[in-house]
DOKE-240538 format. One record per residue (C-alpha): residue in three letters; x, y, z. Coordinates in steps of 0.05 Angstrom, whole numbers, padded with zeros to 5 digits. Layout:
- rest / x / y / z
- ALA / X / Y / Z
...
END
This chain:
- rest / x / y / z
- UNK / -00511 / 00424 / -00509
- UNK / -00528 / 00421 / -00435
- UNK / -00563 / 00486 / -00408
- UNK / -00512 / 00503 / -00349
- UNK / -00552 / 00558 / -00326
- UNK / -00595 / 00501 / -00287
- UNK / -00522 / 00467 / -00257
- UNK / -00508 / 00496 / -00188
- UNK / -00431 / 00514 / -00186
- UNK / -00410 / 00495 / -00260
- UNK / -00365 / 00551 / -00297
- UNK / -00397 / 00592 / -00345
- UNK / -00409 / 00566 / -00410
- UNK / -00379 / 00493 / -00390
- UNK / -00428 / 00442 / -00429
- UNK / -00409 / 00380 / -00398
- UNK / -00459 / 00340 / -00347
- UNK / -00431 / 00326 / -00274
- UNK / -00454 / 00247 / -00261
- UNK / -00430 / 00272 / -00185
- UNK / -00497 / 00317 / -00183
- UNK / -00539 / 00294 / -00121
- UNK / -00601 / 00315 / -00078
- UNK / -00540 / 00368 / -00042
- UNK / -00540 / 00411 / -00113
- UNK / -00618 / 00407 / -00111
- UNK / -00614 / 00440 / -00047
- UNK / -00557 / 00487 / -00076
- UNK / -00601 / 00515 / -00134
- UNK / -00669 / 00509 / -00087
- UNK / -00629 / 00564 / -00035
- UNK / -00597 / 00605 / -00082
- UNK / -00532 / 00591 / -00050
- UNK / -00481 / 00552 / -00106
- UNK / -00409 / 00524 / -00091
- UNK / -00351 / 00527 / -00131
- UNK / -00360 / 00467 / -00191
- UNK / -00290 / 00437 / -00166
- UNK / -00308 / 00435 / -00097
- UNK / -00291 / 00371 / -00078
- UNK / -00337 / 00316 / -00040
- UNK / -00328 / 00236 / -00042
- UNK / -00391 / 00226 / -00088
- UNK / -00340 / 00267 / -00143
- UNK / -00271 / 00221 / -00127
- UNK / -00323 / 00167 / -00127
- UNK / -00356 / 00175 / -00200
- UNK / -00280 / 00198 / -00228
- UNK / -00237 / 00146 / -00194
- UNK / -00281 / 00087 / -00160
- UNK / -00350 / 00072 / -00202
- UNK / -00300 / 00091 / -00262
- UNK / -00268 / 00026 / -00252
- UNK / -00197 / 00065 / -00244
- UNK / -00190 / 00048 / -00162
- UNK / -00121 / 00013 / -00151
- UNK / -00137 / 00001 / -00087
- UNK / -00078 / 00041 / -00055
- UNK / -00129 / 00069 / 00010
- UNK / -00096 / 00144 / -00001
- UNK / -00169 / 00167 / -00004
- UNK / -00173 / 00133 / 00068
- UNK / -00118 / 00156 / 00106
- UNK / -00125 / 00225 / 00079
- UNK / -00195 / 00231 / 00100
- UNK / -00188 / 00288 / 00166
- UNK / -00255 / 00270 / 00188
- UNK / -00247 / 00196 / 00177
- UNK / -00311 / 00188 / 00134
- UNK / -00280 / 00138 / 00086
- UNK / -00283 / 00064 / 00095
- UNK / -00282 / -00001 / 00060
- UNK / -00355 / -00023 / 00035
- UNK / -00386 / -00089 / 00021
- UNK / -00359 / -00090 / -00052
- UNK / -00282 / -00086 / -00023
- UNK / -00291 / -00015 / -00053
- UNK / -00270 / 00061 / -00013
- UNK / -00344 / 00076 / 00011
- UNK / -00362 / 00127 / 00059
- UNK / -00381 / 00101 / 00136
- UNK / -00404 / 00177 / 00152
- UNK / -00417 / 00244 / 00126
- UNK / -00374 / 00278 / 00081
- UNK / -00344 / 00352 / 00099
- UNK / -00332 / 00373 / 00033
- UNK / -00258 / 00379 / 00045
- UNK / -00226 / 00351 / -00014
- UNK / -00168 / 00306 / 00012
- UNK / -00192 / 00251 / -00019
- UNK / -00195 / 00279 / -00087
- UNK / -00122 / 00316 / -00073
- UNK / -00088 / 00253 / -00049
- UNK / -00107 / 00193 / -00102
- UNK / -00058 / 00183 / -00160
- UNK / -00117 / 00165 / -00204
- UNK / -00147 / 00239 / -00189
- UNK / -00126 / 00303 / -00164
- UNK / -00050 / 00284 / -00158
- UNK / -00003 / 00282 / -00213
- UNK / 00041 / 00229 / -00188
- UNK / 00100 / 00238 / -00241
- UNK / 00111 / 00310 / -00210
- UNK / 00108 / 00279 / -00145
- UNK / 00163 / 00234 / -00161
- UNK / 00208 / 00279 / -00208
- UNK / 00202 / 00215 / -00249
- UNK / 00255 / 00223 / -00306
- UNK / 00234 / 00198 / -00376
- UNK / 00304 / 00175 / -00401
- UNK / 00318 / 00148 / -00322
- UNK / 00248 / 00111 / -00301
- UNK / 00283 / 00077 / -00247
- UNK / 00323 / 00142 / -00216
- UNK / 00389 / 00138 / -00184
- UNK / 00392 / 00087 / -00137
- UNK / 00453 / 00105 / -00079
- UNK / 00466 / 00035 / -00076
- UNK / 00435 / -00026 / -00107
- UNK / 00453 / -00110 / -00084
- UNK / 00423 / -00180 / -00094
- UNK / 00406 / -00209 / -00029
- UNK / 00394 / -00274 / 00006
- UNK / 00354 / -00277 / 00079
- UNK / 00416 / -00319 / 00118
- UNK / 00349 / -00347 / 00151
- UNK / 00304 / -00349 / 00098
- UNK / 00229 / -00337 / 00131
- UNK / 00181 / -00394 / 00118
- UNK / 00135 / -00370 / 00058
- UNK / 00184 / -00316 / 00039
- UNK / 00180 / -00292 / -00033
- UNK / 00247 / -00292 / -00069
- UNK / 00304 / -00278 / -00021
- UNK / 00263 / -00265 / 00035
- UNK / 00288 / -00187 / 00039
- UNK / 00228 / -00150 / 00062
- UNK / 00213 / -00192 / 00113
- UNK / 00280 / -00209 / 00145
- UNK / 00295 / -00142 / 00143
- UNK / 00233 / -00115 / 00177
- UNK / 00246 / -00164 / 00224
- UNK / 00315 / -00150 / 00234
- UNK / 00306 / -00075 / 00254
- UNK / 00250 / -00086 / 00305
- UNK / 00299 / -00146 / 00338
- UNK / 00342 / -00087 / 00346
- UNK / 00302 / -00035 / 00364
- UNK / 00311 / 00011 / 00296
- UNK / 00229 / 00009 / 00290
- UNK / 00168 / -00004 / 00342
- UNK / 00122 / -00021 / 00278
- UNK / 00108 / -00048 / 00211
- UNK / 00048 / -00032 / 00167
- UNK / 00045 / -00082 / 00118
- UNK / -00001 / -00128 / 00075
- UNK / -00010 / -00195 / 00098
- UNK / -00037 / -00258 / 00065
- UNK / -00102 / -00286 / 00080
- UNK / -00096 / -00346 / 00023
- UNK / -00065 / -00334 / -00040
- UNK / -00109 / -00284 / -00070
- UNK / -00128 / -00243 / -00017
- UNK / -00082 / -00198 / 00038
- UNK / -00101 / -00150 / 00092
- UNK / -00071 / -00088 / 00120
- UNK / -00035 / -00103 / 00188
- UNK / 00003 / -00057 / 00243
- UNK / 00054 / -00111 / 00251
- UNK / 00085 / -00103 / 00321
- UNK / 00126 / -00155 / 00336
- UNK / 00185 / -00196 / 00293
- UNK / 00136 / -00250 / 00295
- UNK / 00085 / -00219 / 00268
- UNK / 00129 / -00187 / 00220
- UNK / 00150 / -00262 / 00199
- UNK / 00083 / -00281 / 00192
- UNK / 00069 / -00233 / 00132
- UNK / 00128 / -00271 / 00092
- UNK / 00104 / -00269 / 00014
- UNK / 00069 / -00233 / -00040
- UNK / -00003 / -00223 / -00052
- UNK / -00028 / -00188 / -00114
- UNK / -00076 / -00149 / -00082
- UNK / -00070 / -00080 / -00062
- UNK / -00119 / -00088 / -00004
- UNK / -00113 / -00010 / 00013
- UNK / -00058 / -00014 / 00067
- UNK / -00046 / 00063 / 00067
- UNK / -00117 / 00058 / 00114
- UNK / -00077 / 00038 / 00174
- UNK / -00053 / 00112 / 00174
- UNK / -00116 / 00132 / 00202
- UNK / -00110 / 00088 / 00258
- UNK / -00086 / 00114 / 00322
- UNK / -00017 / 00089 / 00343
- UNK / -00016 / 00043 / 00399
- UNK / 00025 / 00070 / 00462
- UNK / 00104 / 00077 / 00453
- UNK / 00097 / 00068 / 00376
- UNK / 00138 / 00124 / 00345
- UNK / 00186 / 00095 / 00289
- UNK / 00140 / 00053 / 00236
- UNK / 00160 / 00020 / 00180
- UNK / 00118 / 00021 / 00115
- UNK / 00120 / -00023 / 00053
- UNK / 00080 / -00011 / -00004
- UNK / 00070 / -00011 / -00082
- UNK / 00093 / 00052 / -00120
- UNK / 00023 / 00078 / -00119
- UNK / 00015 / 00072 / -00040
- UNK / 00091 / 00096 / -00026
- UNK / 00066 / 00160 / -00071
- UNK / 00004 / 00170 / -00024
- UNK / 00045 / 00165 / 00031
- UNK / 00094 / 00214 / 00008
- UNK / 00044 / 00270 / -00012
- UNK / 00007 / 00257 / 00056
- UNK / 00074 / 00277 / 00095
- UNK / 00093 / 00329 / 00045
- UNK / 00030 / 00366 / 00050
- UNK / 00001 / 00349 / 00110
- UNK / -00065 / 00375 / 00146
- UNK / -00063 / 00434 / 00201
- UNK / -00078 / 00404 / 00274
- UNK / -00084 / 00333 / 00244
- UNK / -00043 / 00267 / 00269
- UNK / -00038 / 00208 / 00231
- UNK / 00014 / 00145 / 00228
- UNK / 00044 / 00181 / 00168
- UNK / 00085 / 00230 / 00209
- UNK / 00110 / 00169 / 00253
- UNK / 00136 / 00131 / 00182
- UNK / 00214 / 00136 / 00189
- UNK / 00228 / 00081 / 00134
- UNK / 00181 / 00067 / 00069
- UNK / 00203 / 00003 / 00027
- UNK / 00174 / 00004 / -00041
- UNK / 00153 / -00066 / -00081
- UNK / 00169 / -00072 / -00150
- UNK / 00098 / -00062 / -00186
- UNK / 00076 / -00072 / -00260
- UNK / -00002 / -00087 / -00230
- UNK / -00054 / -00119 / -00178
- UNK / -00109 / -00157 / -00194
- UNK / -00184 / -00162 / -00166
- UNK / -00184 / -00229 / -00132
- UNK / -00258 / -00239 / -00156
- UNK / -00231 / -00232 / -00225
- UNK / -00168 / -00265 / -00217
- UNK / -00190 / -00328 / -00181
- UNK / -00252 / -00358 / -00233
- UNK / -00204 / -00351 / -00283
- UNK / -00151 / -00389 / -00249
- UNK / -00196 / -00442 / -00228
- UNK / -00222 / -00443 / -00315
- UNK / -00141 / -00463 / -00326
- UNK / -00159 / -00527 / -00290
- UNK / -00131 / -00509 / -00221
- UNK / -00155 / -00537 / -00162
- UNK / -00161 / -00464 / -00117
- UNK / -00155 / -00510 / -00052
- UNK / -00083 / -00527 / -00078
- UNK / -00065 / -00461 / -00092
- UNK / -00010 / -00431 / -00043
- UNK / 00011 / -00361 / -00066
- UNK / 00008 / -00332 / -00140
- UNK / 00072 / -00302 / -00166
- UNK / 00092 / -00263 / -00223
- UNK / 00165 / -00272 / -00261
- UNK / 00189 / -00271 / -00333
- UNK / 00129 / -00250 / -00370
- UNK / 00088 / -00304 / -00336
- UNK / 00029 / -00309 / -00277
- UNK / 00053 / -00367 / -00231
- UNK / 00002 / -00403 / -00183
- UNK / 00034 / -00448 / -00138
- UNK / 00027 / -00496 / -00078
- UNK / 00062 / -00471 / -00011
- UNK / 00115 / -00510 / -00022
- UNK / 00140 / -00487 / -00094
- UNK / 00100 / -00538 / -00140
- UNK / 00075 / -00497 / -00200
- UNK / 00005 / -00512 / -00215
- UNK / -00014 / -00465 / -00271
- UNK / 00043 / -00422 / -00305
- UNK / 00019 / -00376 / -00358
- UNK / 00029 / -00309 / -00391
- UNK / 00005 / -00254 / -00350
- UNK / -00028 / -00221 / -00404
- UNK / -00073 / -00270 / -00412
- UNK / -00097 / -00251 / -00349
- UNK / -00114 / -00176 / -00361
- UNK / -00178 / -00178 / -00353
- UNK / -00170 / -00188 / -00276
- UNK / -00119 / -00136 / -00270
- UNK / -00139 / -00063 / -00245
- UNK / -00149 / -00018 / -00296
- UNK / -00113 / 00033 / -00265
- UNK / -00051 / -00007 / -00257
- UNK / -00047 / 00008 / -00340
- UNK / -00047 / 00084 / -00323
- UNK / 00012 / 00077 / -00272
- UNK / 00086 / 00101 / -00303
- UNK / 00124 / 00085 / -00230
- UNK / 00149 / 00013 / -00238
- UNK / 00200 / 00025 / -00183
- UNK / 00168 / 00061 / -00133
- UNK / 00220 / 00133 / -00137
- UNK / 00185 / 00157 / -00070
- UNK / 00216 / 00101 / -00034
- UNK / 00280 / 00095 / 00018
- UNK / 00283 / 00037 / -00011
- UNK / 00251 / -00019 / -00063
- UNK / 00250 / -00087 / -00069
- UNK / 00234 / -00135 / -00116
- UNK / 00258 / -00195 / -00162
- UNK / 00278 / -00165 / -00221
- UNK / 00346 / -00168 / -00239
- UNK / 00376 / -00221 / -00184
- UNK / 00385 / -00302 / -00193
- UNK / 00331 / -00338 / -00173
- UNK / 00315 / -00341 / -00090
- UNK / 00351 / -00278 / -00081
- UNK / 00319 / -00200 / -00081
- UNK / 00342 / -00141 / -00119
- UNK / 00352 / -00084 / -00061
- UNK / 00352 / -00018 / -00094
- UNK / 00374 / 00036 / -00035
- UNK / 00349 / 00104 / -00045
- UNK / 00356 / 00150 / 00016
- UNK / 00401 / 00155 / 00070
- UNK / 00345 / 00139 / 00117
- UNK / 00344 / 00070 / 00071
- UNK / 00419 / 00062 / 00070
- UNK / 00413 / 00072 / 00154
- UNK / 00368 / 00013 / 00156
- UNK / 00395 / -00025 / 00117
- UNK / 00466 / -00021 / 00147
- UNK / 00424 / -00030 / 00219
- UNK / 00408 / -00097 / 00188
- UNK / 00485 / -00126 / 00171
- UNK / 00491 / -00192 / 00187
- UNK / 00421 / -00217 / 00173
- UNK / 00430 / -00219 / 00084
- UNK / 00481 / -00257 / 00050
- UNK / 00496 / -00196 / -00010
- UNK / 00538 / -00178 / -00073
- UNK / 00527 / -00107 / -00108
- UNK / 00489 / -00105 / -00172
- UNK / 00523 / -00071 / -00224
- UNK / 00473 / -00086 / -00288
- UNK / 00402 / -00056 / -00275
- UNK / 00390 / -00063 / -00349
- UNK / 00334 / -00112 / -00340
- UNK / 00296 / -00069 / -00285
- UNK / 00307 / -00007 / -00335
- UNK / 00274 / -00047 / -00390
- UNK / 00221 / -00065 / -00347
- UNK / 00207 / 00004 / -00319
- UNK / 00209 / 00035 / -00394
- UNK / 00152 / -00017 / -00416
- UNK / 00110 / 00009 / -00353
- UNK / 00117 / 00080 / -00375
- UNK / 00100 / 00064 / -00442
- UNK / 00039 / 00024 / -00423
- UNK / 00024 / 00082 / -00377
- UNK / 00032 / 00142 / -00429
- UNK / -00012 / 00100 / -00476
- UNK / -00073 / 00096 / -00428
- UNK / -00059 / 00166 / -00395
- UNK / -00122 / 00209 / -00418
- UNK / -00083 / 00261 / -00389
- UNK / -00006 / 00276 / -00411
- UNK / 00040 / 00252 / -00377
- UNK / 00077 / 00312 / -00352
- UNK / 00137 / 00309 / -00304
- UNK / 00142 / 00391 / -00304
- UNK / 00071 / 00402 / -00302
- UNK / 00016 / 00428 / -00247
- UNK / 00011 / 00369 / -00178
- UNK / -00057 / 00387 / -00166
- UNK / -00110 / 00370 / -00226
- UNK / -00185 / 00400 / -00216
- UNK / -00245 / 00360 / -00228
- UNK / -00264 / 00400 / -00284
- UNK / -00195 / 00394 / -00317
- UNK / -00208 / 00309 / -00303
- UNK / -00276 / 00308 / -00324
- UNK / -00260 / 00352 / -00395
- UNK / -00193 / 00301 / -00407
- UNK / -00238 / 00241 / -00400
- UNK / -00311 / 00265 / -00429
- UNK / -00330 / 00211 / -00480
- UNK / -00274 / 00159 / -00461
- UNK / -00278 / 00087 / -00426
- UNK / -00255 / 00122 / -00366
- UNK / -00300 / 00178 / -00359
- UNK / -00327 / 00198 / -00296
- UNK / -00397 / 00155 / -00278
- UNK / -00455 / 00161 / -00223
- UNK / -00440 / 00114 / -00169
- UNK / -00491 / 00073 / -00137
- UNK / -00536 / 00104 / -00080
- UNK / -00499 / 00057 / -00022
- UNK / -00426 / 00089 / -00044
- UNK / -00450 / 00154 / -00009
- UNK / -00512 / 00145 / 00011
- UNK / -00503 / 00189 / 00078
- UNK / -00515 / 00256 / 00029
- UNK / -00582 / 00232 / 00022
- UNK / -00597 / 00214 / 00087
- UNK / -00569 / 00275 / 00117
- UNK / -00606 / 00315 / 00073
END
């Protein structure tokens, strides 16, 4: 039993250890003047989420930040770049911590993928070089800035086949040149903290479930006297999303199949199987993508939102012929756009959404079997460190100190 009489902050008679203790609860206990145990800094989203191995990547924890203490370290990993204020935004807005993402979404158990308005299988009439599928996402994006619907994207682009960055696209052009899919999550929702360049004011945003979801709680419950790009988002187009992978995991095993990386082109995933291709099509490698697990995120498993039900709209290949995209519209801001866009997609409505239903049933099983927590639709949003830190006491994905350079400014400031 741990003696919580010498643990600044922690609720009477609670007998679990905080890994998030640092030199600031030393000084705490030293002046005689505690704080609240689920007071939130990074160093506790850090040890529950990030040195847990349960980061997907998404960059909510970023863009939330008011103070804009949150960065991208060395390791690829959310890191601070300044002092903390002890605010808590970044523990509030991750779907791996303080957010309970099914309550979020409303996400029906018996209706995983919602009620789409309107759902069709479409074909880019000028199919973008590199474009994945039917080329939807990007033709479209570019459609609506041709025509003056949106001044911006925010989207991930490619830097090889493993790897993608988060862009402020802001020009059809540079909309074009993000044609294709990249497996990694690369924390786009970042970009929200940026400042918008002059006469941006419509902006586009495409994401995976777990990014659309940050998104969506950052406009729904947004900060006092605070501006960021998420107030300027007037469309959000979801991706179809069973997982990302770490590229330093995913690419040594890729090159152990016997591929040569340099011909590698893009990665894609259909049917059951992990794809890696050249540019132009030629599979190199095609195997199951369970076999490649072990370089998926581990929070991916924890995800039930297949179809990304915060979305105006979502796009994937699931449940159209080959070379086209299943569009699934949502909103009426996403049947707007995508009536804005007529004339650039040859399309036919889908009637059958059995095999995106199947799909997005599997991912909420999956996700209710690695849930520590339930899985509760009706339950609380807002989950407390303590309430985290009791679920997961004694599992693989407890909460775990995190190395001194993760948030090393406590320290130093201290």
């Amino acid at each position: 039993m741990v003696d919580t009489a010498a643990r600044v902050g922690t609720p009477e008679g609670y007998p679990l250890p905080d890994p998030a203790r640092d030199v600031r609860d030393d000084i705490m206990e030293a002046s005689g003047a505690p704080e609240l145990y689920d007071k939130i800094w990074f160093h506790k989203t850090s040890t529950a989420v990030i040195d847990a191995d349960r980061c997907v990547g998404c960059g909510a924890c970023i863009a939330a930040c008011p103070s804009k203490s949150i960065g991208i370290g060395a390791d690829g990993l959310p890191t601070l770049v300044r002092m903390c204020t002890g605010c808590s935004a970044c523990w509030d807005y991750c779907p791996m911590a303080g957010m309970r993402v099914e309550k979020l979404n409303e996400q029906d158990e018996a209706n995983p993928i919602g009620e789409p308005m309107q759902t069709v299988s479409a074909r880019a009439v000028e199919r973008p070089d590199g474009a994945q599928d039917g080329g939807a996402v990007t033709t479209l994006l570019a459609t609506l800035m041709e025509r003056g619907v949106i001044d911006a994207v925010i989207q991930t682009q490619k830097l090889d086949a493993f790897v993608g960055t988060p862009v402020l696209a802001m020009t059809p052009e540079q909309v074009r040149t993000g044609a294709g899919s990249v497996y990694h999550q690369s924390e786009t929702l970042a970009i929200l903290n940026e400042k918008a360049p002059a006469g941006v004011e419509r902006i586009a945003f495409v994401g995976t479930p777990c990014q659309i979801s940050g998104l969506r709680a950052i406009q729904r419950f947004p900060w006092e006297r605070r501006e960021t790009l998420a107030h300027k988002v007037t469309l959000a187009i979801g991706l179809f999303c069973t997982r990302s992978f770490d590229p330093k995991k995913l690419i040594p095993m890729i090159a152990g199949e016997g591929v040569n990386l340099g011909q590698v082109g893009k990665i894609d995933i259909r049917e059951g199987k992990l794809i890696a291709a050249t540019t132009e099509g030629e599979a190199l490698m095609e195997k199951p993508v369970k076999d490649f697990h072990d370089a998926s995120l581990r929070g991916c498993d924890e995800c039930a939102d297949f179809a990304a039900l915060g979305a105006d709209m979502v796009i994937g290949n699931i449940g159209s012929e080959p070379r086209t995209s299943t569009v699934m519209l949502r909103t009426d801001a996403g049947m707007d756009a995508w009536v804005k866009a007529a004339g650039a997609f040859d399309e036919a409505p889908i009637d059958d959404l059995s095999a995106v239903e199947r799909l997005a049933l599997r991912n909420l099983d999956r996700a209710k079997k690695n849930l520590e927590r339930s899985y509760d639709p009706k339950g609380p949003l807002w989950i407390s460190y303590t309430e985290h830190q009791e679920i997961h006491q004694g599992t693989e994905r407890e909460p775990v100190g995190s190395p001194p350079f993760r948030s090393h400014h406590y320290t130093v400031a201290c």
